[in-house]
N, CA, C and O of each residue as an XYZ file, in Angstrom:
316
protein
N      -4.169     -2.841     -2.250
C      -5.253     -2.633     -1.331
C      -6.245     -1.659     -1.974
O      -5.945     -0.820     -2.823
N      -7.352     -1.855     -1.511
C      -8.593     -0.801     -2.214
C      -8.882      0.203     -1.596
O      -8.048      0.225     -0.691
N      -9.622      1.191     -1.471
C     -10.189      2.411     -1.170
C     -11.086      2.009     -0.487
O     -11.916      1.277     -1.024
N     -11.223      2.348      0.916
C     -12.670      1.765      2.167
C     -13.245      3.093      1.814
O     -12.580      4.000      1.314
N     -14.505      3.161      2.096
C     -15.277      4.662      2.793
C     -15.488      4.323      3.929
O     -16.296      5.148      4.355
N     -15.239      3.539      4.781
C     -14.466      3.574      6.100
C     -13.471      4.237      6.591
O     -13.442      4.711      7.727
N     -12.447      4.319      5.619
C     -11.433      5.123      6.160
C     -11.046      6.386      5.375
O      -9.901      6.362      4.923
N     -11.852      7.599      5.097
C     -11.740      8.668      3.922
C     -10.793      9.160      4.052
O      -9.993      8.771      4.902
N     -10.532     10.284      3.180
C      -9.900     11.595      3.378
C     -10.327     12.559      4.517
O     -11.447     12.695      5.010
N      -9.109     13.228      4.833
C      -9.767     14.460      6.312
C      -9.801     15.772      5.884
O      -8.733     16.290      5.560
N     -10.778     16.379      5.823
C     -10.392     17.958      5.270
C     -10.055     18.481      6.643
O     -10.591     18.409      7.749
N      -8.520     19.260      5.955
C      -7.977     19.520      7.046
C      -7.997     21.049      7.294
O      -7.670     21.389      8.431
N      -8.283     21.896      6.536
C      -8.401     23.327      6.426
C      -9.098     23.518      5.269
O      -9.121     22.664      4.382
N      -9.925     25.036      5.168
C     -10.289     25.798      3.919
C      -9.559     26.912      3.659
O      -9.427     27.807      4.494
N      -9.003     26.944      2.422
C      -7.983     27.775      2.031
C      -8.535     29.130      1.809
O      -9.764     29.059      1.819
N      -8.055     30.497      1.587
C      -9.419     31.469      1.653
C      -9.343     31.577      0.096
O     -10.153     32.418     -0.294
N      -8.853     31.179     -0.609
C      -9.212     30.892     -2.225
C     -10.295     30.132     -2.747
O     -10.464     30.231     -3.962
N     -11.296     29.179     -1.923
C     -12.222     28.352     -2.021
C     -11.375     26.921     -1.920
O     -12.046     25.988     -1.479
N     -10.236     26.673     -2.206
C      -9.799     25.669     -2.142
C      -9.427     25.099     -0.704
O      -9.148     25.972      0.118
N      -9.369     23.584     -0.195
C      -9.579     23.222      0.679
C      -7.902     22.380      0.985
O      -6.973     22.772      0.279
N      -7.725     21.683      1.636
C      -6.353     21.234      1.818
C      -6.741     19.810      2.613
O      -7.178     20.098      3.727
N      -6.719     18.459      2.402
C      -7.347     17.681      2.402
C      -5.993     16.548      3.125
O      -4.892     16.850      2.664
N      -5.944     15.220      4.256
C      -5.084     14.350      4.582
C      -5.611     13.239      4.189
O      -6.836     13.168      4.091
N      -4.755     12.090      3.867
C      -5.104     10.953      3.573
C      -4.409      9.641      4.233
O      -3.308      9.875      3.735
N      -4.255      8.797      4.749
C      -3.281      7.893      5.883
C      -4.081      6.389      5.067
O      -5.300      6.229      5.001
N      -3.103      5.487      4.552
C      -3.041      4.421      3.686
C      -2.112      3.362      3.612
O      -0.962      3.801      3.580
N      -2.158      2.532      3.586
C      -0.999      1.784      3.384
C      -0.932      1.273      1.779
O      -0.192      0.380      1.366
N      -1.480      1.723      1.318
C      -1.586      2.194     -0.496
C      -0.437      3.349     -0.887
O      -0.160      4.396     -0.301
N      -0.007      2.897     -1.818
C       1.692      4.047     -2.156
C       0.808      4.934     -2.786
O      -0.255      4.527     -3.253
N       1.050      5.769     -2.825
C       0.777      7.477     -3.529
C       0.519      7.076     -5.071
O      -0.466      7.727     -5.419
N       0.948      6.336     -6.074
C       1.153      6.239     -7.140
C      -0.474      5.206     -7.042
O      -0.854      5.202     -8.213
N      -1.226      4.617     -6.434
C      -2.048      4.208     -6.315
C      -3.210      4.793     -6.239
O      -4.154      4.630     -7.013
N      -3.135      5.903     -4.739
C      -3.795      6.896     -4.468
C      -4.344      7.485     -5.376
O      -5.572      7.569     -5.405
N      -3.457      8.098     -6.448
C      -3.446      9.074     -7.265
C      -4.011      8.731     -8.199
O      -4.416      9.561     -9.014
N      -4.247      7.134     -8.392
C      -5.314      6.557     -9.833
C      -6.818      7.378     -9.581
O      -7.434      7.780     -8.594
N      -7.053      7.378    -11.258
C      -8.537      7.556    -11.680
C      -9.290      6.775    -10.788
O      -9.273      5.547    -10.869
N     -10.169      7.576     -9.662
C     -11.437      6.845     -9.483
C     -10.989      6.207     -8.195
O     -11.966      5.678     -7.665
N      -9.777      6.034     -7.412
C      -9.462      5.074     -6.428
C     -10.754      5.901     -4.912
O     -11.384      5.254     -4.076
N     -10.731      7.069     -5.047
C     -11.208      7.744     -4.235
C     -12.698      7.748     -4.629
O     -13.116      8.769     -5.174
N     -13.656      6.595     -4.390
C     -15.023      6.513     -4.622
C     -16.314      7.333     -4.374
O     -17.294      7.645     -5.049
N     -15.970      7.501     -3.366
C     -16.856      8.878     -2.873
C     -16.356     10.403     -2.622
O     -16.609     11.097     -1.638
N     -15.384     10.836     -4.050
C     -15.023     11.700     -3.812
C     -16.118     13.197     -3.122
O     -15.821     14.045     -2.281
N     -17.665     12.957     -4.078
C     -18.592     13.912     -4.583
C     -18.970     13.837     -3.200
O     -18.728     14.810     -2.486
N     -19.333     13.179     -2.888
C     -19.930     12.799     -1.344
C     -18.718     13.195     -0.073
O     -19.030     13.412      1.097
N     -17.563     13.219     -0.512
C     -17.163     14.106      0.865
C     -17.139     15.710      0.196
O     -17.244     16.646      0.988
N     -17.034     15.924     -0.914
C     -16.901     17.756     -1.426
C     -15.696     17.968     -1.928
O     -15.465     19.154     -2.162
N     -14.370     16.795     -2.312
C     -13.789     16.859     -3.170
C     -13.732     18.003     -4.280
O     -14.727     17.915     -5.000
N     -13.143     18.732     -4.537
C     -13.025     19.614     -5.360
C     -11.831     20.060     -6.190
O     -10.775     20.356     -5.630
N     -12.015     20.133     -7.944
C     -10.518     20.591     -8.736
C     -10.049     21.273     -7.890
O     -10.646     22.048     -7.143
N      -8.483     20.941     -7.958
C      -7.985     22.567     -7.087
C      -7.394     21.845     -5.860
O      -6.185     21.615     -5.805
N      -8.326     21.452     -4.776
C      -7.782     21.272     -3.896
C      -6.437     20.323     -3.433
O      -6.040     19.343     -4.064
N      -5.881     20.815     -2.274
C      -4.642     20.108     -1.753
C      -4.651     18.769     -1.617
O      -5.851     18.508     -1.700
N      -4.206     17.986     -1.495
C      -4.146     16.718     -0.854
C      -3.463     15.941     -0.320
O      -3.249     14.997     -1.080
N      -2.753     15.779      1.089
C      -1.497     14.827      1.483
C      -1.740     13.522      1.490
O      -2.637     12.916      2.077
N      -0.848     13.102      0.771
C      -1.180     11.623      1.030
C       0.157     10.461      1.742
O       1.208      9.963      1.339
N      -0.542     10.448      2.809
C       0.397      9.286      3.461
C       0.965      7.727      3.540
O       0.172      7.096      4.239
N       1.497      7.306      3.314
C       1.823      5.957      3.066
C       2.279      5.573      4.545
O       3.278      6.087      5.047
N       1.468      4.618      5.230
C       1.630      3.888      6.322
C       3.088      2.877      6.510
O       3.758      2.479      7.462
N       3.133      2.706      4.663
C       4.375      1.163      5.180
C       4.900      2.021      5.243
O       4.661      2.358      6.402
N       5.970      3.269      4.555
C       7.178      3.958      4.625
C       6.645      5.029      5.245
O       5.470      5.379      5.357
N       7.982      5.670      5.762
C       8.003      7.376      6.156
C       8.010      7.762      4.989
O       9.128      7.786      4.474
N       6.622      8.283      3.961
C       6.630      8.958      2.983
C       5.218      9.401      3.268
O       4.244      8.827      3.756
N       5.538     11.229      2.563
C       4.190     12.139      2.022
C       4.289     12.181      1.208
O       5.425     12.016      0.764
N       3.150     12.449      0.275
C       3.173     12.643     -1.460
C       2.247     14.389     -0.982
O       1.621     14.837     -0.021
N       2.637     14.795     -2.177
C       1.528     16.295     -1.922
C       0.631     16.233     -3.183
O       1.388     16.585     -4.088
N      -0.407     16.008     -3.642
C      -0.864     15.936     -4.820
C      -1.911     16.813     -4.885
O      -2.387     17.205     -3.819
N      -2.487     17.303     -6.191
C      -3.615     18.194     -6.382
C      -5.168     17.437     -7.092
O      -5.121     16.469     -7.851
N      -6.040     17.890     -6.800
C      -7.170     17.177     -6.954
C      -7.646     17.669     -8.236
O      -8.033     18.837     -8.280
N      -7.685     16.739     -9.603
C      -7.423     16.933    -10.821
C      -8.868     16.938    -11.351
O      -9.252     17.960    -11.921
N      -9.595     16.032    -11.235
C     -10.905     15.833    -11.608
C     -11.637     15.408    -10.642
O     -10.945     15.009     -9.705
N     -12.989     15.305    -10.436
C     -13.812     14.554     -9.783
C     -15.504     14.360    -10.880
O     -16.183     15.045    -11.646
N     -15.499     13.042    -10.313
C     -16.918     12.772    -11.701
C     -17.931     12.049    -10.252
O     -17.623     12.070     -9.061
N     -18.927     11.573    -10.768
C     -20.257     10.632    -10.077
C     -18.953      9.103     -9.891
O     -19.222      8.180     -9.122
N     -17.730      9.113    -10.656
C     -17.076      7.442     -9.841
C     -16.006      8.285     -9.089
O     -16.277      7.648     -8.071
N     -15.547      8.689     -8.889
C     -14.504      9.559     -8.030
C     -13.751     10.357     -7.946
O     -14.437     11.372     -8.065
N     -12.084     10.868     -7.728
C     -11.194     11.448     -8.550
C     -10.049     11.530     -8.928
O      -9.531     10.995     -7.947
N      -9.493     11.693     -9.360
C      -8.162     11.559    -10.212
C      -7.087     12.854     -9.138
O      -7.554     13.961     -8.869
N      -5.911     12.490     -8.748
C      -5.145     13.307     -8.131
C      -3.724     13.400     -8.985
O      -3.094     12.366     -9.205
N      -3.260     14.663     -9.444
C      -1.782     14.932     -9.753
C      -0.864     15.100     -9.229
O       0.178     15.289     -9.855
């Protein structure tokens, strides 16, 4: 499945480090999520190195916790 900007990421708090802590709800596995670029409009929601990110998988009871690795003008990369 692909990445909507219909359905984004939620910033869910600001951390008082500048870093932010971010949810994600998908029926895309984490190992997907986490590709280069799947997240298209990262720049456009405020995506930032550093920040948190949960990512949820709809088919299973699974969270992934990943960190926000890069972001460019195509999207960003999560670890």
């Amino acid at each position: 499945m692909a990445y909507s900007t219909s359905n984004p990421p939620v910033k869910q708090a600001q951390g008082i480090d500048g870093f932010s802590i971010w949810a994600y709800k998908s029926a895309d596995a984490a190992a997907t999520v986490k590709a280069a670029n799947y997240i298209t409009n990262a720049l456009d929601l405020g995506l930032k190195v550093g920040d948190l990110f949960l990512i949820a998988d709809t088919n299973t009871p699974l969270a992934t916790l990943a960190i926000v690795s890069a972001v460019t003008a195509s999207g960003s990369t999560l670890t």
